[in-house]
C-alpha positions, -999 to 999 in steps of 0.1 A, spaced: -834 -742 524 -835 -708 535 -797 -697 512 -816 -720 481 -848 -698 485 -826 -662 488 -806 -670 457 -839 -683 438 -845 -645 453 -816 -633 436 -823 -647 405 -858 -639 398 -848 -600 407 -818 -602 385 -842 -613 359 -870 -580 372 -893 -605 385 -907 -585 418 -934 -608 423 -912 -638 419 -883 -621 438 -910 -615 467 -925 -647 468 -888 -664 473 -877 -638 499 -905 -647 519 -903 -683 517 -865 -678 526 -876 -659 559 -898 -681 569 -871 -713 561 -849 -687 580 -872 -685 610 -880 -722 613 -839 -734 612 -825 -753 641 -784 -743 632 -775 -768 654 -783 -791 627 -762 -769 600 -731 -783 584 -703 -761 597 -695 -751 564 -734 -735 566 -716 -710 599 -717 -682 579 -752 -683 572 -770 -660 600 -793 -630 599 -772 -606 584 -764 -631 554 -798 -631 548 -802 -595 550 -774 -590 526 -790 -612 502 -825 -597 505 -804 -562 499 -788 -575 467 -822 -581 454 -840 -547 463 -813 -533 446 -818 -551 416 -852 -543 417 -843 -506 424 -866 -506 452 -841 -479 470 -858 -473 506 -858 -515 509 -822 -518 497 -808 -496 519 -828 -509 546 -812 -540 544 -780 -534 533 -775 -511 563 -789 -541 588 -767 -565 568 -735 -544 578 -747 -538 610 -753 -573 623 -718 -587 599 -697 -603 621 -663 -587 618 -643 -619 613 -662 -621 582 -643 -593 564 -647 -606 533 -687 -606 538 -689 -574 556 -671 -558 522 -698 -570 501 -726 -558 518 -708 -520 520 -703 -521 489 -741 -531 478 -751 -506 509 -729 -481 488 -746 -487 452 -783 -488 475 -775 -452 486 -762 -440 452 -794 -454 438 -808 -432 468 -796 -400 458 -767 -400 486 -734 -398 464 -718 -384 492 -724 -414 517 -719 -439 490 -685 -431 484 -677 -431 524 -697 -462 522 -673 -477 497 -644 -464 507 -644 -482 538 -649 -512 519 -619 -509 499 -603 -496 529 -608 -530 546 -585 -542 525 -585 -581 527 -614 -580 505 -597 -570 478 -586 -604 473 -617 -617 457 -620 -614 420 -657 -608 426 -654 -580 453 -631 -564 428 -658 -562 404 -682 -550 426 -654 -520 435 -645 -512 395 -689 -514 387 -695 -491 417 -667 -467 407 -679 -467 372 -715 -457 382 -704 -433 407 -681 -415 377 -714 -393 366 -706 -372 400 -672 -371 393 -673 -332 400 -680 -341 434 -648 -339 453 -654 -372 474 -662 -389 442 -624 -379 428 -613 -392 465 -629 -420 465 -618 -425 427 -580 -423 434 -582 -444 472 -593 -474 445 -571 -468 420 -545 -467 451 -561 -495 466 -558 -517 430 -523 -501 426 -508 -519 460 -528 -551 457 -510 -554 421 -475 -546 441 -483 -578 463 
């Protein structure tokens, strides 16, 4: 109940409903808080604390509440469990657009960078989107000399994957 509530989250920010947004974040905590995961589904694993940070980060972005987004992104990185590569890529790379939102061009591109540099998430179609939008956005600093880095380690990045 807790993932249904967070992407009801997601949705209602997508559309700029804060209030709605809000409302579903908090029922998703509190479905969150009351979970016995011994119950879960094992296909429900990968649902833990930092999932639902992640999500709740996706939707202060959306609702370009910066301090929240990178609030959460940051603790969604944090508390990723490695083995879930592909997870911990997204939530750099919405911790990236949440500090370029921020102001921080600089540590948005490291941000990203080490999401592409992971690698396997490159893989995913949707992570690959979420590389080429961020790159796009970031182009307005492209006089910044990390932007031009960061810039060419993706198109590098895009370059081998295609070689595979």
């Amino acid at each position: 109940m807790s993932m249904y509530s967070a992407m009801e989250a997601r949705a209602l920010s997508n559309t700029g409903d804060r209030n709605g947004a809000g409302r579903a974040m908090n029922e998703a905590e509190r479905f969150f808080e009351r979970a016995e995961s011994g119950d879960d589904p094992e296909w429900l694993s990968y649902s833990d604390s930092a999932e639902l940070m992640g999500e709740f980060s996706h939707c202060f972005r959306d609702l370009k509440q910066r301090c929240e987004s990178v609030q959460h992104a940051q603790r969604a990185v944090d508390d990723t469990d490695p083995k879930y590569a592909r997870t911990l890529g997204f939530c750099r790379m919405v911790l990236a657009q949440s500090q370029l939102l921020n102001g921080e061009v600089e540590a948005a591109v490291a941000t990203a960078g080490l999401a592409v540099e992971g690698g396997e998430s490159l893989q995913s179609s949707r992570f690959q989107r979420y590389v080429t939008d961020f790159r796009a956005e970031v182009s307005a600093y492209s006089s910044i000399p990390a932007v031009a880095a960061f810039k060419e380690q993706v198109r590098d990045a895009l370059a081998r994957l295609d070689d595979e």
